[in-house]
C-alpha positions as CSV (number, residue, x, y, z in Angstrom):
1,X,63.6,124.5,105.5
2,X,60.6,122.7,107.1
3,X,61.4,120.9,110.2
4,X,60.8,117.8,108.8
5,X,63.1,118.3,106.0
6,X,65.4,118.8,108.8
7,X,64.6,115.7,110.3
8,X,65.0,114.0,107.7
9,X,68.4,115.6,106.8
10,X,70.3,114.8,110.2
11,X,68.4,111.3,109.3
12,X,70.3,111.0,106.1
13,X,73.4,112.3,108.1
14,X,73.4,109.8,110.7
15,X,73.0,107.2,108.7
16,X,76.0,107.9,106.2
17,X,78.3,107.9,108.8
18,X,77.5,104.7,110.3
19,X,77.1,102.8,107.3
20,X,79.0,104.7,104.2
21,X,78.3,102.2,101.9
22,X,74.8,101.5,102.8
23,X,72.1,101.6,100.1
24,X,74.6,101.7,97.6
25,X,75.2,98.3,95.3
26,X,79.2,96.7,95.9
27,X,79.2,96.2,92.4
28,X,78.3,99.8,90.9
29,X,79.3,102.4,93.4
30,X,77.8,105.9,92.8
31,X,80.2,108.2,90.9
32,X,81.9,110.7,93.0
33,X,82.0,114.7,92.3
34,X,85.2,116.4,92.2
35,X,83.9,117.9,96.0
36,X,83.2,115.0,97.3
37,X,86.4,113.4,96.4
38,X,88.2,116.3,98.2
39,X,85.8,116.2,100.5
40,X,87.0,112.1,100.9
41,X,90.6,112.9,100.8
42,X,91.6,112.1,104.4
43,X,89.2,109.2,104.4
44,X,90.5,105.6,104.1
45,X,88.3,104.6,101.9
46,X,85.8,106.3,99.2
47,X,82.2,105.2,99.2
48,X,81.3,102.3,97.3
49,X,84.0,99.6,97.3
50,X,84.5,96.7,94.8
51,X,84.1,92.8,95.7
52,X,87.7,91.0,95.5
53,X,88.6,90.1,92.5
54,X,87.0,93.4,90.6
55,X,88.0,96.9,89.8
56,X,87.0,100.5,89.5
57,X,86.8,101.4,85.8
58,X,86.3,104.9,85.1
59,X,82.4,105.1,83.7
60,X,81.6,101.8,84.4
61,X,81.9,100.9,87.8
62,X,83.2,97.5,89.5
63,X,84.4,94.9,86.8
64,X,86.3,91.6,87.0
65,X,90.0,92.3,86.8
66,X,90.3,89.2,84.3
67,X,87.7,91.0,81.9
68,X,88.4,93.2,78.7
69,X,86.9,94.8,76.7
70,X,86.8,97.7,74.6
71,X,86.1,100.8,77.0
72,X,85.2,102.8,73.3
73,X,82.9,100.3,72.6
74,X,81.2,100.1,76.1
75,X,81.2,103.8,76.6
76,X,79.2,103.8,73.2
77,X,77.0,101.2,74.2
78,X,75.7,102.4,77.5
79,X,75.2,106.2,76.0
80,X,73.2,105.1,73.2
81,X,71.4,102.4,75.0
82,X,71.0,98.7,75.4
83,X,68.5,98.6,71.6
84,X,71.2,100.3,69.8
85,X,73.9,98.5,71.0
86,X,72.2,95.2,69.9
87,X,71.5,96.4,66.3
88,X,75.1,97.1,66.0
89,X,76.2,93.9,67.1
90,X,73.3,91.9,65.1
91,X,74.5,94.0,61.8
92,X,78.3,92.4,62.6
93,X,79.7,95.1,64.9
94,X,81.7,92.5,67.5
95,X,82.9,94.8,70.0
96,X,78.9,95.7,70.4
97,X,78.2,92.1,70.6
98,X,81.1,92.0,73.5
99,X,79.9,95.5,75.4
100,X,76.3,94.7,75.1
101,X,77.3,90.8,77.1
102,X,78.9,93.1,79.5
103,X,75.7,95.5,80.0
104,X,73.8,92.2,80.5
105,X,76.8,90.7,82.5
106,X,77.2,93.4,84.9
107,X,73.9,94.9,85.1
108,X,74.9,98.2,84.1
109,X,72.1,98.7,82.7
110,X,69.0,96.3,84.6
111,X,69.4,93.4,86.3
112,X,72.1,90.8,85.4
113,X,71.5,88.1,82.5
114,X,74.5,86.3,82.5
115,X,72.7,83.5,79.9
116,X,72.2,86.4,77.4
117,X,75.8,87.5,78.0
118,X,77.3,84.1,77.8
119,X,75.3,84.0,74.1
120,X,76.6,87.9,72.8
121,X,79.8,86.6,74.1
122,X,80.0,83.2,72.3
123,X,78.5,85.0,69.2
124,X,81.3,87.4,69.4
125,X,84.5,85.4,70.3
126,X,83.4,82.7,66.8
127,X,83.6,86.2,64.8
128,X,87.2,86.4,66.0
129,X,86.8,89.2,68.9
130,X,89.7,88.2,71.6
131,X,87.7,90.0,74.5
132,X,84.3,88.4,74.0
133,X,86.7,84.6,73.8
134,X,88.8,85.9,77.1
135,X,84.9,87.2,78.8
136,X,83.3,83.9,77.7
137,X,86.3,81.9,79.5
138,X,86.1,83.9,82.7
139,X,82.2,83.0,82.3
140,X,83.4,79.2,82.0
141,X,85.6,79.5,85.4
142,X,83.2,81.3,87.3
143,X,80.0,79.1,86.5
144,X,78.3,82.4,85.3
145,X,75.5,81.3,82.9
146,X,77.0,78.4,82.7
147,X,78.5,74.9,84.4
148,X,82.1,75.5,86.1
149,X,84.4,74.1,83.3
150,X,88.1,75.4,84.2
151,X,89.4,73.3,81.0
152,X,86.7,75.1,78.8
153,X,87.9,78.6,80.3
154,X,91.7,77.7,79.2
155,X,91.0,77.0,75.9
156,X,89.0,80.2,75.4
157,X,91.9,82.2,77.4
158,X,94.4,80.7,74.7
159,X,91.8,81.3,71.8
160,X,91.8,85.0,73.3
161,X,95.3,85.6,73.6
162,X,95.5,84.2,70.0
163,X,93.5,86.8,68.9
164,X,95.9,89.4,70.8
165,X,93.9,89.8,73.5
166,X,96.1,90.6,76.6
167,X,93.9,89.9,79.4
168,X,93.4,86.3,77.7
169,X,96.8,86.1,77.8
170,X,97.6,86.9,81.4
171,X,94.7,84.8,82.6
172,X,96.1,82.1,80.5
173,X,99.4,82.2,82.2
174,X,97.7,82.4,85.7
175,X,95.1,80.4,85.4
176,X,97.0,77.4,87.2
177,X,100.6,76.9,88.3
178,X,102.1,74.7,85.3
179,X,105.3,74.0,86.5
180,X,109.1,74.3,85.3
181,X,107.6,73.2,81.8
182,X,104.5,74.5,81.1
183,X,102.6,73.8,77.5
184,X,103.6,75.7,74.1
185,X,100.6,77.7,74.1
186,X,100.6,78.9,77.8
187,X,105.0,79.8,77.0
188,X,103.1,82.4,74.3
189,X,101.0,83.6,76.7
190,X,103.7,84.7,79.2
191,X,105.9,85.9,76.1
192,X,102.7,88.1,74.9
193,X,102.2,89.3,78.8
194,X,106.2,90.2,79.5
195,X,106.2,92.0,75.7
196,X,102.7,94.1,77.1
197,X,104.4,94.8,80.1
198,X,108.1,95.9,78.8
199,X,106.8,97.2,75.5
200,X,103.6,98.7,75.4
201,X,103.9,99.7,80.1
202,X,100.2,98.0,80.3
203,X,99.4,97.9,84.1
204,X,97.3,94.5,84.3
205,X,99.9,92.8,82.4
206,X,102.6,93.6,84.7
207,X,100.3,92.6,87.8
208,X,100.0,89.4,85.8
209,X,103.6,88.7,85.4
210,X,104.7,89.8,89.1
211,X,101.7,87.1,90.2
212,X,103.7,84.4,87.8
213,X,106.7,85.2,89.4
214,X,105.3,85.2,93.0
215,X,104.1,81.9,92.5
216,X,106.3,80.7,89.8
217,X,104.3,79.9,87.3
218,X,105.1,79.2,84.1
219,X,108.5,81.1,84.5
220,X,111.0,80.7,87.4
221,X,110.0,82.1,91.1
222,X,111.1,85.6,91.4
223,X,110.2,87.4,94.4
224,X,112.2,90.1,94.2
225,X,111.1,90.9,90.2
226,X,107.5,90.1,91.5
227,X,108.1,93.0,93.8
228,X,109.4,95.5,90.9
229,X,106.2,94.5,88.5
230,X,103.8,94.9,91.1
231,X,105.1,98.0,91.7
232,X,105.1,99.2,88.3
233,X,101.5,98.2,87.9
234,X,100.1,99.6,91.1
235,X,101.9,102.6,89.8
236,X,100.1,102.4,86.2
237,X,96.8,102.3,88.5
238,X,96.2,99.0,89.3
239,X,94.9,98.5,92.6
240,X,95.4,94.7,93.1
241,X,98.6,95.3,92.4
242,X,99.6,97.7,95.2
243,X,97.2,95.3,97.6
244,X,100.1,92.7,96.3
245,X,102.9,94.8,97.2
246,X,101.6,95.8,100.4
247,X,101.2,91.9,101.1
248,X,105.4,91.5,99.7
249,X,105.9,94.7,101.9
250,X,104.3,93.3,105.4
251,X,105.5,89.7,104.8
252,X,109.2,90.9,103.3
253,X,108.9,88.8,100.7
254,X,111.1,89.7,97.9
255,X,112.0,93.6,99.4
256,X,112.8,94.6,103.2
257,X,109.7,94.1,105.7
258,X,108.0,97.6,106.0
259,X,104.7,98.1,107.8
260,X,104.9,101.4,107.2
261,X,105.2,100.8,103.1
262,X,102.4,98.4,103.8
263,X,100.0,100.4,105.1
264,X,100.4,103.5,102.8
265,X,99.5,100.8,99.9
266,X,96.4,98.9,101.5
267,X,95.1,102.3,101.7
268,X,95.9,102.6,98.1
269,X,93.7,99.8,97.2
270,X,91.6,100.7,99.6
271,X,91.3,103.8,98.5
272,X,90.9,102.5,94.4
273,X,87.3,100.8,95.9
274,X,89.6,97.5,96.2
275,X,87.5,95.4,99.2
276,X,90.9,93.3,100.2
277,X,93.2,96.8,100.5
278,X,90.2,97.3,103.3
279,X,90.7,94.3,105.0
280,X,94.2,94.2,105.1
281,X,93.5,98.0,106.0
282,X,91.1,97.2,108.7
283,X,93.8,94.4,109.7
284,X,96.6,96.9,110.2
285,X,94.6,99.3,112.5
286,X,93.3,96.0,114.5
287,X,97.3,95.6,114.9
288,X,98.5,99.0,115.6
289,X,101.3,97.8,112.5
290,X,102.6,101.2,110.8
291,X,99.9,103.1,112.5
292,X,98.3,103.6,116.1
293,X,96.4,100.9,116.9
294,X,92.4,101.6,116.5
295,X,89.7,99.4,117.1
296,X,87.1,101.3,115.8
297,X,88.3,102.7,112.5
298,X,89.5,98.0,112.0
299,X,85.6,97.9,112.8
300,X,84.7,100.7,110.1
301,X,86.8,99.4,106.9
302,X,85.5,95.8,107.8
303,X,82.2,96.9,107.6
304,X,82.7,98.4,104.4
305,X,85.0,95.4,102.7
306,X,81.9,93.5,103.9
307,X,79.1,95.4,102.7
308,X,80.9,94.8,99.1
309,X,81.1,91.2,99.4
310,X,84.4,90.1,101.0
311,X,83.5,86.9,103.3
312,X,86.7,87.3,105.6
313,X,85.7,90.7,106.7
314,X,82.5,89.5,107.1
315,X,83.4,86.5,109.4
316,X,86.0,89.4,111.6
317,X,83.3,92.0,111.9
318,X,85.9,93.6,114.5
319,X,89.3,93.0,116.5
320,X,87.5,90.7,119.0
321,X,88.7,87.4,118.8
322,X,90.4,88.0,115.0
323,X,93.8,86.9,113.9
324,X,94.1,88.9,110.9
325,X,97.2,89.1,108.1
């Protein structure tokens, strides 16, 4: 090896440990090998983390937690290309038309369109496709594409859970808290996210239904059955969900106050490229709370939650002069 390859290899080094996210975009982290997750094991955190409020999905990358979609159809669609994918949906293939408006959505592919998406998606949702309706409302509530209409976003959510679309349904049921007596349509909704949850064990549904009962919502407050969903959902993989339980954990709420329990789970999220599990992470260490107290390691997993787009562990940047959790 030449010595500048050298050089340029204790370069790349250097770098990666002082910044493990750097050059890499919070919303597609690079896959990792089966050695460098081993490699990662005793790490608190993978590289690449997603912004709050988005998930790790195996092949894709970071995605909105209150998206669906069909992972067949968007695993087709990325192999066979953006061109294909559109002839499929232009010849009546809906799912295409929803995959291809999350390729444009998400820039999985180039950078982000979120005009064209909101289009594929409206296109798809009038052909009846429940995940393009649910996308196209989360596109409505973000003001991606589009003006910030949380009244449009509703109505799509209950067109979408019409159409048996779960996510639709959970974001339904969350998307506000409606009270002792909420509206017919929205008592559907949390009757088609308990069944999903009971019947058919699906993980965002049951993060969905331990958030309703957390804040009571649509059904009575429940902190202690919050607790037991959220852990059957961080359990069926989903991250926010054990970043919820660590939060019921560290504040007792619902189950005995464990900062121990709490910690184990931030790292969880952490750990599933969740930006908040970093910051309450980051948070812990800042405290010394279920583990020895280190500044430096707070000062690492803020960076990180930062470099993916989490404001609060932006505005920290370290213990000094932060009140975290």
């Amino acid at each position: 090896m030449s010595r500048a390859a050298r050089k340029a290899m204790l370069l790349a080094t250097f770098l990666g440990v002082l910044c493990p996210a750097c050059g890499q975009s919070p919303d597609r982290p690079a896959p990792q090998t089966p050695a460098g997750r081993a490699r990662s094991a005793e790490a608190d955190a993978p590289n690449g983390v997603c912004r709050t409020g988005a998930q790790m999905v195996e092949h894709v990358g970071c995605v909105d937690e209150e998206l669906s979609f069909s992972q067949d159809a968007l695993d087709a669609c990325r192999s066979g290309g953006a061109a294909e994918c559109d002839e499929r949906c232009q010849q009546g293939d809906t799912p295409s038309c929803t995959a291809l408006g999350l390729v444009k959505q998400l820039a999985l592919e180039a950078s982000p369109n979120t005009g064209y998406a909101v289009r594929l998606f409206d296109k798809a949702c009038a052909a009846g496709d429940g995940a393009a309706c649910n996308d196209l409302g989360v596109m409505h509530a973000r003001g991606l594409g589009v003006p910030v209409d949380a009244e449009r976003a509703e109505t799509l959510y209950g067109v979408a859970c019409d159409h048996s679309d779960v996510a639709g349904c959970a974001n339904l049921a969350t998307a506000r808290t409606w009270g002792s007596d909420p509206p017919e349509n929205v008592s559907r909704a949390v009757m088609a996210v308990e069944n999903a949850c009971l019947s058919a064990a699906s993980a965002r549904a049951c993060a969905a239904l331990g958030s309703m009962r957390a804040r009571g919502s649509a059904v009575p407050r429940d902190e202690k059955s919050a607790v037991e969903l959220f852990d059957k959902a961080c359990n069926g993989g989903d991250v926010a969900a054990c970043e919820q339980l660590g939060q019921a954990y560290l504040r007792g709420n619902g189950v005995a106050a464990d900062d121990g329990t709490a910690l184990q789970l931030f790292r969880r999220a952490c750990d599933g490229a969740r930006s908040d599990g970093c910051t309450d992470l980051a948070a812990m260490y800042c405290l010394g709370k279920g583990v020895p107290r280190d500044t430096e390691r707070s000062a690492g997993l803020l960076h990180q939650a930062c470099q993916a787009g989490d404001p609060s562990a932006c505005r920290a940047k370290d213990c000094t002069g932060w009140a975290p959790l």
